[in-house]
N, C-alpha and C positions, 0 to 999 in steps of 0.2 A: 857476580852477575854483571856482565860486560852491557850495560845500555848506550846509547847515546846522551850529549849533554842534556839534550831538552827532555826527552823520558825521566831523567835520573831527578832531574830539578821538578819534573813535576811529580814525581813520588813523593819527593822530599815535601813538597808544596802540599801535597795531600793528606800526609800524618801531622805535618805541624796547624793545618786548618780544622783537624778534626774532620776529615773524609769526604769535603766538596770536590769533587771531581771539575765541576766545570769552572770552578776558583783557583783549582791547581793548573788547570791546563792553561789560562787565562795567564797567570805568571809561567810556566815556563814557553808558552809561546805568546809574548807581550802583542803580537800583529794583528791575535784574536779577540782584544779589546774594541776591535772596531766593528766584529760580525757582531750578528744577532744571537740575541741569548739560547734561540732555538738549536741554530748551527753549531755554536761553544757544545749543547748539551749533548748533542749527537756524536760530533769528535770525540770529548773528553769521555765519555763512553765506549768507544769505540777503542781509544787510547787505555783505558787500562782496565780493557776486558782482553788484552794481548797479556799472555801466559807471563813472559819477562816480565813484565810492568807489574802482575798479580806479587810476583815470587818476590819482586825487591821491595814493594811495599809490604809488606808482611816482613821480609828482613829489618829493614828501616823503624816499625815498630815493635817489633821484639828488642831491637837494640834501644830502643827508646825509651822501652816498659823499665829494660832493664837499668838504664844509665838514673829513672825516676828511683828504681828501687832500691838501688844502692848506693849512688850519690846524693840523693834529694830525700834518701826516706820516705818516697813516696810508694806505699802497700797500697793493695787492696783493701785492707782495712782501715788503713787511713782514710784513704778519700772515701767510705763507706761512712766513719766519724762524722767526717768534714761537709756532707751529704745531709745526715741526720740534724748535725749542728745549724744548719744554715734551713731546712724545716722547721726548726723548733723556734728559733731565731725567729724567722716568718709569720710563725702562727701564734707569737707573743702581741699582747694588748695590753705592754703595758711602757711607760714612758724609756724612752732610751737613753744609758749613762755611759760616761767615757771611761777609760780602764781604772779612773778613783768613785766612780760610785756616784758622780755630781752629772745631776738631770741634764743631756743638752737637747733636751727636747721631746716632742712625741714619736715613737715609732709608727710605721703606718704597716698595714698589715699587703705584704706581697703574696699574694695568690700566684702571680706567674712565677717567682722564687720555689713557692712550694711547689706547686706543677713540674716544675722543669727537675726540683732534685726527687720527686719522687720519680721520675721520669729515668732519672740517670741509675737509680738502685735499682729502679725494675731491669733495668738494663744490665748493670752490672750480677743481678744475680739470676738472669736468664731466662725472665718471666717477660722478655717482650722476644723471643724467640721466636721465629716464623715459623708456622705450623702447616704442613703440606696435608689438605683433605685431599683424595683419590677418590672423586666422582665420575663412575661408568653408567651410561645406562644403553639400555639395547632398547630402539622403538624401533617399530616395525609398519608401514606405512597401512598395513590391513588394521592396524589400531587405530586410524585416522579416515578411513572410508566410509563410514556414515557421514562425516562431518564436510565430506569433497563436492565439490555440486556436481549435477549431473552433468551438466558440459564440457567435464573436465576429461 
């Protein structure tokens, strides 16, 4: 996929930030540091709602998935673990040790920790998937004519 440099940089900018479009666009065109966050949101939208820009971000992550899963060891089930671990980790009330066992202090309990990874398993196992309802309805303006004043 042939893009230009700044397309290509802000693809790139957009899988390594974890999918802010107007953060990506922000770094591959630096000059849009100076507009308003409204204007940033519109372009950077606009920017990679273009079919090339879709296709190489999607290449750019697959290669990315794939570079975690077999150089870094990083599966889906790992960071499903990794996930789990740091919920449990969260919703512990009891004092925190260093990897020998010796108290260095209290744990405080993270709510936003638990939120956010329960947040990411809902995600990763496709229970925050967008659900399209199909609402038609036919109204007919003689359903509304008692309700019209007379003057009308």
């Amino acid at each position: 996929m042939n893009l230009d440099a700044k397309r290509e940089k802000a693809c790139h900018a957009y899988v390594l930030n974890g999918g802010n479009r107007s953060e990506a666009f922000r770094v591959a065109f630096p000059h849009s540091k100076k507009w308003k966050p409204e204007t940033v949101n519109v372009r950077a939208s606009q920017l990679f709602k273009e079919d090339k820009v879709q296709i190489r971000v999607t290449e750019i992550q697959v290669k990315a998935k794939e570079i975690a899963e077999t150089k870094l060891n990083i599966t889906f089930e790992r960071k499903q673990r990794w996930l789990k671990s740091v919920i449990e980790r969260s919703l512990q009330h009891e004092q925190a040790r260093d990897n020998d066992g010796n108290p260095i202090g209290d744990f405080k309990f993270n709510a936003v920790a638990v939120i956010s990874a329960i947040n990411e398993l809902n995600k990763m196992d496709g229970d925050h998937a967008a659900s399209k309802v199909d609402m038609t309805a036919t109204v007919s303006l003689a359903d509304f004519a008692d309700h019209l004043p007379d003057n009308v």
